[in-house]
C-alpha positions in Angstrom: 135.3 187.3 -106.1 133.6 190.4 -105.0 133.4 191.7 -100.9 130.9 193.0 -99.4 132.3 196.3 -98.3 132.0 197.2 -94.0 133.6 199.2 -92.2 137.6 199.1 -91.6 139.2 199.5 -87.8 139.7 203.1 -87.3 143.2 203.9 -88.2 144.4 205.0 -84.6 143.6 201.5 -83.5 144.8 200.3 -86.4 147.9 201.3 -85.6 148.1 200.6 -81.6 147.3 197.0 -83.7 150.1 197.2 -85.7 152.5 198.4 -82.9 151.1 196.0 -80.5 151.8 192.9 -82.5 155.7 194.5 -83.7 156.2 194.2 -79.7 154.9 190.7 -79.5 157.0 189.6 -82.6 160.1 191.7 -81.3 159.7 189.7 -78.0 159.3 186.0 -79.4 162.3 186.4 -82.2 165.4 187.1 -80.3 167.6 190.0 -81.1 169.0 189.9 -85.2 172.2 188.0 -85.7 172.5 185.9 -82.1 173.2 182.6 -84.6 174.8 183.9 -87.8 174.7 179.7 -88.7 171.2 180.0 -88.2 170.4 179.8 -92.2 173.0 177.1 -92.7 171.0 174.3 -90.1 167.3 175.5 -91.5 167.1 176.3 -95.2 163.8 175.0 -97.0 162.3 175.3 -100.6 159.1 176.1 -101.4 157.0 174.0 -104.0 153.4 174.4 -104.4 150.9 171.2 -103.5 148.3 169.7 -105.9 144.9 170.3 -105.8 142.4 169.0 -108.4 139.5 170.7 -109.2 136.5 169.2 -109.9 134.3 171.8 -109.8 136.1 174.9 -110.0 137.3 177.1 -107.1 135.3 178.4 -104.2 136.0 180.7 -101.1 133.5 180.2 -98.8 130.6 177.2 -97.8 127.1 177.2 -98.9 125.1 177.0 -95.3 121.6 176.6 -94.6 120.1 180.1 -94.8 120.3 181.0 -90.8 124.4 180.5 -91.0 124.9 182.5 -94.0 125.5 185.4 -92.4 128.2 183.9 -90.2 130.1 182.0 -93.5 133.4 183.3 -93.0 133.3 181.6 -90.0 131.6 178.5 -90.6 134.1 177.8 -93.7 137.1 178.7 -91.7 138.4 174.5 -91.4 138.7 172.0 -94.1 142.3 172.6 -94.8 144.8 169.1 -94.1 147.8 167.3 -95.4 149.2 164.0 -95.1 152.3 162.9 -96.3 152.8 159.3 -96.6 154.3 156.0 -98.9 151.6 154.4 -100.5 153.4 152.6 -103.1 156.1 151.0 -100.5 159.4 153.3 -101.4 160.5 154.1 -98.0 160.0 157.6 -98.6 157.1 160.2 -97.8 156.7 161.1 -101.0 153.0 160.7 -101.8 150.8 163.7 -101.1 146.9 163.4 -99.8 145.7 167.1 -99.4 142.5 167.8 -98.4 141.9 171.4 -100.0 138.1 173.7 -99.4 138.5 175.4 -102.3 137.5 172.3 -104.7 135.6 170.5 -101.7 137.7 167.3 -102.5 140.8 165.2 -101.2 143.5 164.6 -103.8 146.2 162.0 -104.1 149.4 163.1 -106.3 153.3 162.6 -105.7 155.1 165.1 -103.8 156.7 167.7 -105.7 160.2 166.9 -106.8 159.6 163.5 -107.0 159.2 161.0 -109.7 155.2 162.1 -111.6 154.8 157.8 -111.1 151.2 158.6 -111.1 148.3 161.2 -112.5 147.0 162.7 -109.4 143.3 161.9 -108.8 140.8 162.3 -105.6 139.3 160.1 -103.3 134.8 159.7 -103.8 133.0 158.6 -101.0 129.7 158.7 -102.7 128.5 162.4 -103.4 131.6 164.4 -102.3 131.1 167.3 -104.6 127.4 167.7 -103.3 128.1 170.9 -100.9 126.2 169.3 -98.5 129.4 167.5 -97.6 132.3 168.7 -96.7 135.7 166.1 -96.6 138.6 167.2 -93.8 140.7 165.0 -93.5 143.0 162.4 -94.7 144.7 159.4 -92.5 147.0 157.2 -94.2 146.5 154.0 -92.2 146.7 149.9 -92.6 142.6 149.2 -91.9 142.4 145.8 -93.3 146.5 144.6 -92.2 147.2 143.3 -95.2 150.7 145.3 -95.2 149.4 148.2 -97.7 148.0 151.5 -96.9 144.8 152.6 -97.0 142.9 155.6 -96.8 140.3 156.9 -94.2 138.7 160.3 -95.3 136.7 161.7 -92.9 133.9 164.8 -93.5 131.3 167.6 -92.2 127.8 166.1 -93.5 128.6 162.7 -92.7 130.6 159.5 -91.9 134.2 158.5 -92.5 135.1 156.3 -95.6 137.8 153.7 -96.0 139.5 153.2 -99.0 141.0 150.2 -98.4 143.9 148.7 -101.2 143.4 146.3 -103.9 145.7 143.5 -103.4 145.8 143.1 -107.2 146.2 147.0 -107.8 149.9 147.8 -107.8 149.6 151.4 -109.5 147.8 154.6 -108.0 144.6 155.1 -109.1 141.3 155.2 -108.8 140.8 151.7 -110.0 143.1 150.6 -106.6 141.0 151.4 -103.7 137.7 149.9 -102.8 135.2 152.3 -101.1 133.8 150.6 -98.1 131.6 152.5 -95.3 133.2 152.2 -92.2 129.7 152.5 -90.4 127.6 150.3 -93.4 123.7 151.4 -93.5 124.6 154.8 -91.5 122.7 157.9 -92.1 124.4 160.0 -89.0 125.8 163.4 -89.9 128.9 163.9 -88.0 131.0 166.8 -88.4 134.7 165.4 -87.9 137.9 167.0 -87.4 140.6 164.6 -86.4 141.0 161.2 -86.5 143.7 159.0 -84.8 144.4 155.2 -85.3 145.7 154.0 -82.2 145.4 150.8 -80.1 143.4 151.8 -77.5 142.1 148.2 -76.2 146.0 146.6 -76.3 144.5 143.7 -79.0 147.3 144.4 -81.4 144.4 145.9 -83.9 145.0 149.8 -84.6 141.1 151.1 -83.5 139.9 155.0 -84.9 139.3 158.0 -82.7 137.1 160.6 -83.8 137.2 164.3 -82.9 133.9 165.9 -83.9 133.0 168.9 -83.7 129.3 170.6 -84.6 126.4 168.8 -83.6 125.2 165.2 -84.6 123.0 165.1 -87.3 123.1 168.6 -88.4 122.3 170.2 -91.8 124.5 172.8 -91.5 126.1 172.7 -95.6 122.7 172.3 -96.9 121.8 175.6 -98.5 118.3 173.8 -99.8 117.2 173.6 -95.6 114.9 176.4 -94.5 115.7 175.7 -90.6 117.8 172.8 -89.2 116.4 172.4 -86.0 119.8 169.9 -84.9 121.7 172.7 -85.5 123.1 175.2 -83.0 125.9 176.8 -82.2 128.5 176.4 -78.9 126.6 177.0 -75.4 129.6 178.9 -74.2 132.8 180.3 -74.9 134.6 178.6 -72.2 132.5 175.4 -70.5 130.2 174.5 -73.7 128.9 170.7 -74.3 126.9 170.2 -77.3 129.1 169.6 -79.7 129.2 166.5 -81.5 130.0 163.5 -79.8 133.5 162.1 -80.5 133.6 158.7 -81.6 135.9 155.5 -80.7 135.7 152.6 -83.2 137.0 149.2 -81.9 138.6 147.1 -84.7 136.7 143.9 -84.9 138.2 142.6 -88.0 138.8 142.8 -92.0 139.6 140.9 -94.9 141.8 141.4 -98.2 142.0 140.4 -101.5 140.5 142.5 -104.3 137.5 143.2 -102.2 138.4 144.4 -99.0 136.9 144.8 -95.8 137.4 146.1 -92.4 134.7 146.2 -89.4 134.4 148.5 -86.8 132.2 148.3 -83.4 131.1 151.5 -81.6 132.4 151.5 -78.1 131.6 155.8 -78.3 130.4 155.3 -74.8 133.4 154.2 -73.3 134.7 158.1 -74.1 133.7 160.3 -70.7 133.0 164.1 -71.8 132.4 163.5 -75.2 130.1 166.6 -76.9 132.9 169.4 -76.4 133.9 170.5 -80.0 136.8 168.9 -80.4 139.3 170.1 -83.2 142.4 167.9 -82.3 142.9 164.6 -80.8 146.3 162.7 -79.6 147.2 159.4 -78.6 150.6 158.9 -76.3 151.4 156.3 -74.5 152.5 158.0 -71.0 153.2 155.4 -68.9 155.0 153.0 -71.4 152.4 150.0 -71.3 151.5 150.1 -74.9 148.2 151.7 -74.0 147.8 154.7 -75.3 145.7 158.0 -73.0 144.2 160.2 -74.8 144.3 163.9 -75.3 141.7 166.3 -76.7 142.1 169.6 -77.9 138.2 171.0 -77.6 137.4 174.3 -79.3 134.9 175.9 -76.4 135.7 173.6 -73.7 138.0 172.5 -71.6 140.6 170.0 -73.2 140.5 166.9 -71.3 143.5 163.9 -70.3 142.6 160.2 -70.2 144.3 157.3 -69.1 143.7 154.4 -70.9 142.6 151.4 -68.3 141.3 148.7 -71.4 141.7 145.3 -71.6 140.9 143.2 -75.1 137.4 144.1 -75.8 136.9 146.2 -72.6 137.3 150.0 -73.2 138.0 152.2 -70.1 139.3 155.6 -69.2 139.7 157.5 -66.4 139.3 161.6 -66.9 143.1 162.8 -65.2 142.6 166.8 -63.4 145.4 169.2 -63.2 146.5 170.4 -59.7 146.2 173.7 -58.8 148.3 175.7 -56.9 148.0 178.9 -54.8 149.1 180.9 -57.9 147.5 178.6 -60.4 145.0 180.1 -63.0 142.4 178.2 -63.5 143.1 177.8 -67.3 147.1 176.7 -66.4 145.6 173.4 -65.1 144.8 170.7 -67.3 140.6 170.0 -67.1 140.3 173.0 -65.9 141.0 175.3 -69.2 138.7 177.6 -70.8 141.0 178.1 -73.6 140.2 177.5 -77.5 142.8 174.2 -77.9 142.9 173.6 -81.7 146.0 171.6 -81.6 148.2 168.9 -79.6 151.2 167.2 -80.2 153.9 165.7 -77.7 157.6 165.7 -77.0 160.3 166.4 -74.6 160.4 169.9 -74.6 163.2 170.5 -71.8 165.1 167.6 -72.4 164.4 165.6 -68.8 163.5 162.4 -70.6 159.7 162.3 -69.9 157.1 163.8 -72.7 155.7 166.9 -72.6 152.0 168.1 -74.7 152.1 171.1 -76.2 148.5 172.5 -77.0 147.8 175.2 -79.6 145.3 177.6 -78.3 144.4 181.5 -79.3 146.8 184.0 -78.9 146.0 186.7 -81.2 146.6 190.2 -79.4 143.1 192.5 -79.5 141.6 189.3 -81.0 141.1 186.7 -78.5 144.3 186.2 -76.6 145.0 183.3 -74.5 148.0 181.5 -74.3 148.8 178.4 -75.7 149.7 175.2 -73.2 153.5 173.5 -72.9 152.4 170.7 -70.4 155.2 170.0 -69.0 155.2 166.1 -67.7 156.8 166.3 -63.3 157.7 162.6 -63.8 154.9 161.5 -61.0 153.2 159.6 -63.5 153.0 156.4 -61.1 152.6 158.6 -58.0 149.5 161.0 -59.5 147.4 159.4 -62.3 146.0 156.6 -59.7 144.8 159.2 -57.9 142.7 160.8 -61.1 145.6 163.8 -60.9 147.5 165.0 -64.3 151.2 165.2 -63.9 152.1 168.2 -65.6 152.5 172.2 -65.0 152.0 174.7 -67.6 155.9 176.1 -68.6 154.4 178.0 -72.2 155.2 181.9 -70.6 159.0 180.3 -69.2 159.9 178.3 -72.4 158.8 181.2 -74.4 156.1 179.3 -76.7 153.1 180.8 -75.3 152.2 182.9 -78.0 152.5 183.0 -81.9 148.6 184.1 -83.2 145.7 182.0 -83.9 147.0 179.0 -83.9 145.9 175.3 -85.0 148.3 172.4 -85.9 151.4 171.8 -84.4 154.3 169.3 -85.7 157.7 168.4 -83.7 160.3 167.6 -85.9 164.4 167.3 -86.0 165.3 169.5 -89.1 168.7 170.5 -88.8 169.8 167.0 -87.2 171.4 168.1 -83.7 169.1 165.9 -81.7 166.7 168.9 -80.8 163.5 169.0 -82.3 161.9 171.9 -83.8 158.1 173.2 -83.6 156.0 174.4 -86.5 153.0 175.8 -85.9 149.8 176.6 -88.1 148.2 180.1 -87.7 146.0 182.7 -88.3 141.9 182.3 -89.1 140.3 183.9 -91.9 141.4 186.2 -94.3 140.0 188.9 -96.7 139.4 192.4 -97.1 137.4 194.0 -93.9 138.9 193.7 -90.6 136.4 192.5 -88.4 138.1 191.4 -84.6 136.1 194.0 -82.8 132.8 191.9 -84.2 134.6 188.8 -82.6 135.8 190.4 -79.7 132.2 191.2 -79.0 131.1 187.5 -79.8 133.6 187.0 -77.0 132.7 189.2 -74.2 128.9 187.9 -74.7 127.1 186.0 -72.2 127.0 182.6 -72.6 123.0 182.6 -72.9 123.0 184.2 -76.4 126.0 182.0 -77.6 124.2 178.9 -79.4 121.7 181.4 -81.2 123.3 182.5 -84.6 120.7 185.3 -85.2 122.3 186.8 -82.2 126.0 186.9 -83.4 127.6 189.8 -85.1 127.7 189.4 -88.8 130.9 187.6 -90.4 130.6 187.5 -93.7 133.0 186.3 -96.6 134.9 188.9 -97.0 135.9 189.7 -93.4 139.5 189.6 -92.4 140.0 188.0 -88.8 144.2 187.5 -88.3 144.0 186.6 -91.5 147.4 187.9 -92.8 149.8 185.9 -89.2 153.3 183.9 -90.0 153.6 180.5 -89.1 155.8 179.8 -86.4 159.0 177.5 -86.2 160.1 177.9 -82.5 163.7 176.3 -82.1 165.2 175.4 -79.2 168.0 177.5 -77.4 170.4 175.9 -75.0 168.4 175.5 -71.9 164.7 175.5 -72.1 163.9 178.7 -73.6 162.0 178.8 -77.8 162.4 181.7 -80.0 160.2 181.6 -83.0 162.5 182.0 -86.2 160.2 182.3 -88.6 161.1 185.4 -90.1 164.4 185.2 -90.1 164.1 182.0 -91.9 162.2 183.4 -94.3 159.1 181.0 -94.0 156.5 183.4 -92.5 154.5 184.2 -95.4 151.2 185.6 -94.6 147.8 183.8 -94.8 145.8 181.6 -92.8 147.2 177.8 -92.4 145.5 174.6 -91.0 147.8 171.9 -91.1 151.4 170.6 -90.9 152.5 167.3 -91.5 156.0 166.1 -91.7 158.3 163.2 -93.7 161.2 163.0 -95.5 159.8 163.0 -98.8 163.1 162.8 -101.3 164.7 160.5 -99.1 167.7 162.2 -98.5 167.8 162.2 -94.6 166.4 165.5 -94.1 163.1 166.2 -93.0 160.8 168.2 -94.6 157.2 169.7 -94.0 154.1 170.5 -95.7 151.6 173.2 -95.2 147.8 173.3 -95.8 146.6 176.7 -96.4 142.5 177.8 -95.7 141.4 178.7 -99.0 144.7 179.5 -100.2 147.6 177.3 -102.1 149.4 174.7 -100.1 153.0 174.2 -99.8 155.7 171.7 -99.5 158.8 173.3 -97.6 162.0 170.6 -98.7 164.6 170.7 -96.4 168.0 172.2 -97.8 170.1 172.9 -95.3 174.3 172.3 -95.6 174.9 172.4 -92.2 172.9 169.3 -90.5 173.9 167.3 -87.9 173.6 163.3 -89.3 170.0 161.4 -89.0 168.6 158.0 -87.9 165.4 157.4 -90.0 163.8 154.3 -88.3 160.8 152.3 -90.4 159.0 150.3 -88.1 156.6 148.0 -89.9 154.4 145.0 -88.7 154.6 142.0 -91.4 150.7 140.6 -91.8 150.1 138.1 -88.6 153.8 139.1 -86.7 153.7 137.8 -83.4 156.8 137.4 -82.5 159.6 139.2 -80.8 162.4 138.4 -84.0 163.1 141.5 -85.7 164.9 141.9 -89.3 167.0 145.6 -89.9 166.6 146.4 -93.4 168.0 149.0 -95.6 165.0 151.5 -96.0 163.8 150.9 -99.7 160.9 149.5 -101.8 158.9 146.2 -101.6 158.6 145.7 -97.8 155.2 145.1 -96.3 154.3 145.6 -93.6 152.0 147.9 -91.3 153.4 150.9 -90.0 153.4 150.4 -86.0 151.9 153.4 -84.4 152.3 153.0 -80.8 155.4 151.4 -81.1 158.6 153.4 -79.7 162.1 153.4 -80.6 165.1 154.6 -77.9 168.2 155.3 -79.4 171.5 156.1 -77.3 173.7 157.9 -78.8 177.6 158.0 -78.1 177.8 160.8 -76.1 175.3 159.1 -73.2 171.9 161.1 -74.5 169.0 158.5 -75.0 166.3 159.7 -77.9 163.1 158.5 -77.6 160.1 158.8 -80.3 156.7 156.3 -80.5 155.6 156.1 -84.0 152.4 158.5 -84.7 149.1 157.1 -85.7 147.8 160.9 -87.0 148.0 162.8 -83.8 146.9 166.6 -84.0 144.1 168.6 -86.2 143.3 166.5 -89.8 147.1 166.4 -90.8 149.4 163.4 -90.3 153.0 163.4 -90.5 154.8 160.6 -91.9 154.9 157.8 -89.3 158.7 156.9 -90.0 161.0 158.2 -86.7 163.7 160.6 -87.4 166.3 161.1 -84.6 169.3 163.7 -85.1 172.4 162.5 -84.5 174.7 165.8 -84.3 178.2 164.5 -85.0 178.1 160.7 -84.4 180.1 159.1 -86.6 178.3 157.7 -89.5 179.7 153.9 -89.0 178.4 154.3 -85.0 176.6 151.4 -84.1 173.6 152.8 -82.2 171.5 150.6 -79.8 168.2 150.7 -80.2 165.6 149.6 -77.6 162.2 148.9 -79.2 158.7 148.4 -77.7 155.4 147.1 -79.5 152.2 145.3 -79.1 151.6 142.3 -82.0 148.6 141.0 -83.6 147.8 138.7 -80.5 148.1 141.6 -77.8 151.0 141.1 -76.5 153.7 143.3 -75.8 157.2 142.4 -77.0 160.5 144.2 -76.7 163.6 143.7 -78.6 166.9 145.6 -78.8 168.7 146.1 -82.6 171.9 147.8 -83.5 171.2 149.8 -86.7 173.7 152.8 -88.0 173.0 156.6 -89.1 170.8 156.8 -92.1 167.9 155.3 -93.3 166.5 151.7 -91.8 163.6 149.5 -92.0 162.6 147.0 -88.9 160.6 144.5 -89.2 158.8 143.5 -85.5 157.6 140.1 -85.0 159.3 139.1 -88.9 160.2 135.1 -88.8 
């Protein structure tokens, strides 16, 4: 592919660049050698991801003419994994990856595992027409018949289910049925995350939608001479005409060999709902199987719900950070005028309540911000009745606060001590011309020239915006301090990454991650190291029509149905007095999705321990039941509600 040539950065600020970002990287590492054991708990092997092409490759969007000028930046998303079990083997070892350079979403096994089935990609009518473009992929149970389906979600229109064939037993085309979750619909959306969570407490797993340009726009159709919908954000900081997110109540489905599921659009229920939203979450903070909300919003302030519904009845309440004397305005949550791009929760400092972590922009003489470690003051009770968000921003303290231009952001126990790890998506757009002072003039603009295109600097393909950053893997030190170990692990290649999903795809206890790459090849990382600390892999699944508070443990292993639980949550204790605590994930963060089976390190617990488990779910009838199971280290399947 050929570049238009512009100019390069000046090489005296090239190299104040270059000596800036050594600093930075100095800074966030630690010194060499302060844990020579440090390659024996993280050790990972890199295997390349599948993507079919259809059409051959491409490296940039075809816009409608206005936007071509800007294409490097309009084609900088699209990039997502999922890892997932389709076929019911207790391992993650199925692969959807959602790739721009072919414009499709592909379905293969994970590499290293078994070939048990060509891979192929998902249709949803015309995908390969460039007037759509698919972003996501979210393993998910629409229909609760026990199998997976698929949801694929695009720019240009929609989301499609592809719900499973109950006669179908092998992966192929010929096993989903194609069903429009919204039938009759002619609305554009341009979606960026989707999360299946129970947001009215029914027992039925409803969809929220992160969207992101406006409704109805024409945006990826090159044959348009002006799309009067379209228009870019009002503001760098405070804009609100995006696309409007979405909230889709489940009102039932049916199964068989033609499938259905049905949807009603209770969008209004969602308060500040236009603000470009690249990442959504769903956490249940108050531990009454409702889950808030939290979205990550691109030129907006990110905003905190807490979920109020009732069966049928959708309500939030928008939660405000307090500020202090000392508090910037952007350290509060509500009040940001960061660029969030991705969320994901845990307890970060070990107090026993979860924390948020936010990816935002960080890129030094690019746009640098700081990303967000919410960290949760335990006033839960005492603050969100009065519309206040309990939780201060720690990022600068805990040493997380920068890494580049960041997106997804996966927690995840990889060396087994009980401690979970963070791995972070970065960097933007790569190729040849460096263009950050063009975006740090975009930046400084005033807001009034912001949603006109013809008055942005140009950003062609071609142009190189911290395009070439590592990914991050920040681990945990003793007290509450990160460092990002990246480099020293030896996982910081260059490029520009979207997504990170996790699972432990060959089944052998240790987790793994994958990688979606912009344009670029994507990568499974399989965990090898020979020093872990012993795991817990908990399977929660909900048999069809469970409503009961029985549970069956299970060996994990193939031919169990069930549903996987999201919003259920699992807390272990462990021998030595320290309770872990996970709740299963219904595809938080930006388009990738981690494998929704919990994985708790168990350091040196014996392997015969006998670990209580307390357990928490809503069933198919609403209501919530609680059971407590004795399970030992390795891998389990639960069954809730199984009589």
């Amino acid at each position: 592919m050929t570049f238009p040539q512009r100019r390069h950065v000046p090489g005296l600020v090239a190299a104040v660049v270059v000596a800036a970002l050594a600093v930075q990287t100095a800074a966030m590492a630690g010194g060499p050698g302060d844990d020579p054991g440090l390659r024996g708990r993280f050790d990972f092997q890199r295997q390349a991801l599948t993507a079919k092409a259809v059409d051959g490759f491409r490296f940039v969007r075809e816009l409608q003419p206005d936007y071509r000028r800007i294409e490097a930046w309009v084609s900088a998303t699209g990039s997502a994994v999922a890892l997932t079990d389709l076929d019911g083997a207790g391992t993650a070892r199925d692969v959807c990856l959602t790739d721009p350079r072919t414009n499709t979403v592909t379905l293969s096994p994970a590499p290293g595992t078994p070939p048990r089935f060509q891979p192929f990609t998902l249709e949803a009518g015309p995908v390969r027409d460039r007037t759509i473009a698919p972003m996501g992929c979210l393993p998910v149970d629409l229909n609760e018949d026990g199998r997976l389906d698929l949801l694929t979600y695009y720019w240009g229109r929609t989301p499609i289910a592809h719900l499973r064939k109950e006669s179908q037993t092998e992966l192929s085309p010929a096993a989903f049925a194609t069903v429009e979750l919204l039938p009759g619909s002619t609305e554009r959306w341009a979606s960026s995350s989707v999360v299946a969570t129970d947001v009215d407490a029914d027992g039925h797993l409803d969809l929220v939608v992160g969207n992101y340009m406006p409704d109805g726009n024409r945006l990826l159709d090159a044959t348009v001479a002006q799309d009067e919908k379209m228009e870019m954000h009002s503001s760098m900081s405070a804009a609100a005409n995006g696309g409007r997110n979405r909230l889709l109540r489940w009102t039932g489905a049916g199964g068989g060999d033609s499938p259905t599921v049905r949807f009603a659009d209770d969008s209004a229920a969602l308060p500040q709902a236009t603000s470009w939203t690249l990442a959504v979450g769903a956490h249940d903070f108050d531990r009454d199987q409702r889950p808030e909300l939290y979205f990550a919003n691109d030129f907006g302030p990110d905003y905190l719900l807490r979920n109020d519904s009732r069966p049928g009845q959708v309500k939030f309440t928008v939660l405000h950070g307090e500020k202090g004397f000392l508090t910037p305005k952007s350290k509060a949550i509500g009040n940001d005028s960061f660029k969030g791009m991705g969320v994901a929760f845990d307890d970060m400092n070990g107090d026993g309540h979860t924390d948020i972590f936010v990816s935002n922009l960080t890129a030094p003489f690019g746009l640098l911000e700081t990303h967000f470690a919410w960290i949760n003051t335990g006033r839960w009770t005492q603050d969100a009745p009065r519309g206040i968000a309990p939780f201060e921003d720690r990022a600068d303290q805990m040493r997380v606060s920068r890494s580049g231009w960041s997106w997804d952001a996966k927690f995840g126990d990889f060396d087994g001590d009980g401690n979970r790890e963070l791995v972070q998506a970065t960097g933007f757009v790569t190729g040849e011309t460096n263009l950050w002072p063009q975006v740090q003039e975009l930046a400084m603009g005033n807001d009034l020239i912001q949603r006109h295109v013809g008055l942005w600097p140009n950003l062609p393909a071609g142009a190189d915006v911290s395009g070439r950053e590592h990914n991050a893997f920040f681990v945990r030190g003793p007290g509450e301090e990160w460092t990002n170990e990246s480099a020293r692990l030896g996982i910081d290649e260059p490029g520009a990454s979207r997504g990170i999903a996790t699972g432990d795809v060959d089944g052998d206890g240790r987790l793994d991650f994958a990688v979606a790459n912009q344009y670029a090849e994507s990568y499974l990382h399989t965990n090898k190291c020979t020093s872990c600390g012993r795991t817990l892999s908990l399977q929660l699944l909900l048999p069809p029509n469970a409503s009961t508070n029985s549970t069956k443990v299970l060996p994990a292993g193939p031919g169990q149905l069930g549903s996987p639980a999201a919003g259920a949550t699992a807390s272990v204790r462990l021998p030595d007095g320290r309770v872990l605590r996970q709740e299963v994930d219904g595809g938080n963060g930006h388009a990738s999705v981690s494998s929704p089976v919990l994985h708790f390190g168990l350091g040196a617990t014996p392997e015969n321990a006998d670990l209580p488990v307390e357990l928490a779910w809503r069933d198919r009838t609403g209501t919530v039941q609680r059971a407590t199971v004795t399970v030992r280290p390795g891998r389990n399947t639960v069954l809730l509600g199984a009589s």
